[in-house]
C-alpha positions in Angstrom: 17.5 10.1 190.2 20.2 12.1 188.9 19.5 15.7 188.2 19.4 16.7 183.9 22.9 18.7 183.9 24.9 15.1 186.2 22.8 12.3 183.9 23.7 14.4 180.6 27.2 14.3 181.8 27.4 10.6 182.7 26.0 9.5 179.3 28.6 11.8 177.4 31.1 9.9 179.7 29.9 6.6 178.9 29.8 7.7 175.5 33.5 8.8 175.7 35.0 5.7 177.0 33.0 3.5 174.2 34.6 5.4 171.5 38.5 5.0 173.6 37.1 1.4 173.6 36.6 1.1 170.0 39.7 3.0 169.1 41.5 0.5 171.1 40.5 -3.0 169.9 40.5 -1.5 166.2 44.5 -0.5 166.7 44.9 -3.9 168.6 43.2 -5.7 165.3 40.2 -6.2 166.8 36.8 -4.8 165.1 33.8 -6.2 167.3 34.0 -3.3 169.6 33.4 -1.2 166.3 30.5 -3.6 164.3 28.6 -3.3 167.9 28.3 0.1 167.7 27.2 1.4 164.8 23.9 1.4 165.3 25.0 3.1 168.8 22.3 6.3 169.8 25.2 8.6 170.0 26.5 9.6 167.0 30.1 10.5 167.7 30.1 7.0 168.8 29.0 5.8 165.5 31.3 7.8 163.7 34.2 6.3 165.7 33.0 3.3 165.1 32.5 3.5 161.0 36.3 5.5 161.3 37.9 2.4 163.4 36.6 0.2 160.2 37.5 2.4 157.4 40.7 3.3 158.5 41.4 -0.5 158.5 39.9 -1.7 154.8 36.7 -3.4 156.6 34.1 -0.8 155.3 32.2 -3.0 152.8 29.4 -1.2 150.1 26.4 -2.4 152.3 28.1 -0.6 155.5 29.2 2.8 152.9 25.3 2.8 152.7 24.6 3.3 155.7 27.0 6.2 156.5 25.4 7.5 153.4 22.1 7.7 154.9 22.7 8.2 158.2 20.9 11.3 159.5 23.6 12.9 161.9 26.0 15.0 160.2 28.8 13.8 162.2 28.8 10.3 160.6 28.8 11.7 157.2 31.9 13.8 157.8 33.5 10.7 159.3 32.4 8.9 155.8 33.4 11.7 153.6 37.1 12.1 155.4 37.4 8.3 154.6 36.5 8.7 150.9 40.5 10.3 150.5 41.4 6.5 151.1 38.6 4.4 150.2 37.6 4.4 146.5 34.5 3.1 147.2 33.4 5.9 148.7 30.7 7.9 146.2 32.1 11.4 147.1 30.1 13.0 144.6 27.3 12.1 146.4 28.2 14.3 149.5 29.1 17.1 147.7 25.4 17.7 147.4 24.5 17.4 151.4 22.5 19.2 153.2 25.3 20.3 155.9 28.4 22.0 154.5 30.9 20.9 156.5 30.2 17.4 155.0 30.6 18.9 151.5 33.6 20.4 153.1 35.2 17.5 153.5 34.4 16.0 150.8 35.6 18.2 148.5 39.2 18.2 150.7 38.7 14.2 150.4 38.2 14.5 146.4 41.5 16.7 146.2 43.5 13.9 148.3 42.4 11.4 145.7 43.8 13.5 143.0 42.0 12.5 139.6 37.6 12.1 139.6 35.5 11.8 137.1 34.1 14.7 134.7 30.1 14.6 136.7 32.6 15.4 139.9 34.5 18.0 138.4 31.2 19.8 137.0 29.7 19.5 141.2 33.1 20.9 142.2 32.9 23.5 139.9 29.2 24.3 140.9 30.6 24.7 144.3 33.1 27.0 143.2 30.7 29.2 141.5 27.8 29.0 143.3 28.1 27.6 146.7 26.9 30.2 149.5 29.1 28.9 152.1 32.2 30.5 151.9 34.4 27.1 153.3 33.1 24.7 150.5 34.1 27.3 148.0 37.4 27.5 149.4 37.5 23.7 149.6 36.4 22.7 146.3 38.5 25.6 144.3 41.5 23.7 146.4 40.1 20.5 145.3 39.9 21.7 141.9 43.7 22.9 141.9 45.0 19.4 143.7 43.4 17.7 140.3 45.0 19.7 137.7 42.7 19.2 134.8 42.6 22.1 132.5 38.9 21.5 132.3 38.4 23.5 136.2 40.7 26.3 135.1 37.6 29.0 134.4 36.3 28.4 137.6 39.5 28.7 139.5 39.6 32.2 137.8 36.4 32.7 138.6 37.0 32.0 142.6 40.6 34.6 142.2 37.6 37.4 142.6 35.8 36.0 145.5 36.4 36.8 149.2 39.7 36.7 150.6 39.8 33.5 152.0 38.4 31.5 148.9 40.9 34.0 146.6 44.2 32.1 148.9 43.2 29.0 148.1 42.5 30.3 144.2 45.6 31.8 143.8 47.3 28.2 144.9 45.0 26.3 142.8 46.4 28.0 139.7 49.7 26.4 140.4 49.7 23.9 137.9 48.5 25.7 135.5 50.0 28.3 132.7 48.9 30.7 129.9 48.1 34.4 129.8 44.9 34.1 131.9 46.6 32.5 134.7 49.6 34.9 134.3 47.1 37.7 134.8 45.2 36.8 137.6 48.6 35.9 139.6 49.8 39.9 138.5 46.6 40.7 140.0 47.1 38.5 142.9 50.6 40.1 143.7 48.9 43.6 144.2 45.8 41.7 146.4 44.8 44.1 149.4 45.1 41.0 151.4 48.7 40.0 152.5 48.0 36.5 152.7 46.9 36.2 149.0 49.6 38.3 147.9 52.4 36.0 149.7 50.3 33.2 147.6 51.0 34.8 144.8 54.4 35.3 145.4 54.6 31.4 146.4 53.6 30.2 143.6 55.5 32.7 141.6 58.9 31.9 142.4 
């Protein structure tokens, strides 16, 4: 027998080459390599394999279920990056998950899309407001400012007092906006103590 530390390594190996394996048929038009493996024990191998398929249109509602409920993180992510290119993908539904890098990239995915429904809008702004993880604030007040709807705008002011990183992104998101309250906060934003918001700012303001 192998010792742990050599056994662990050859399985994450093994696991390696499936997922080159997968990647490989699915760029050469061929998905079987993928459909085998998505009920695979690793889940990096399951996320390459629900990837291969929804990068190529073959991610059907039954299969989107099963991401959905799959209990490793890692194939959620790999189904929320997706949902900036599949439709059919309920992003609202990750925005609520229990890890936040999922909701993460969901919200990034909902801001590649670029228009969402008003129950979306309200979880994004939740987020914004009330999220405790400071990268799913910053995510879904960028979400927010990719959409445009005038509907978000309180809660992208809202976010221009938060911590530094999230007040970046904030700044940005007021891009496509105008009026006195947006004027404001980007005056404010010019005199940030943070450099990076002020060059925002100043991006945005030119």
């Amino acid at each position: 027998m192998f010792p742990s530390g050599r056994s662990s390594g050859n399985r994450d190996s093994l696991n390696t080459r499936i997922r080159q394996r997968i990647i490989e048929a699915s760029l050469n038009g061929s998905f079987e390599e993928a459909e085998q493996n998505l009920v695979h024990t690793n889940p990096e191998v399951r996320a390459s394999a629900f990837t291969a398929l929804g990068q190529a249109g073959r991610l059907d509602k039954r299969l989107i279920r099963v991401a959905l409920s799959d209990t490793h993180h890692q194939v959620r992510c790999a189904l929320a990056n997706l949902g900036a290119i599949n439709q059919a993908i309920p992003l609202n539904s990750l925005l609520t998950d229990e890890d936040p890098v999922v909701i993460e990239i969901a919200c990034w995915a909902i801001g590649e899309r670029g228009k969402t429904d008003r129950e979306t809008m309200d979880a994004l702004k939740d987020i914004v407001e009330n999220h405790d993880d400071s990268l799913c604030r910053e995510s879904a007040v960028a979400a927010l400012g990719a959409i445009g709807d005038s509907y978000a705008l309180d809660s992208i002011l809202k976010a221009n007092d938060d911590i530094a990183t999230v007040r970046r992104r904030a700044v940005l998101a007021l891009a496509p906006f105008d009026g006195p309250e947006v004027e404001l906060a980007i005056e404010k934003a010019l005199s940030d103590r943070d450099w990076q918001v002020r060059q925002a700012a100043e991006d945005i303001s030119t």
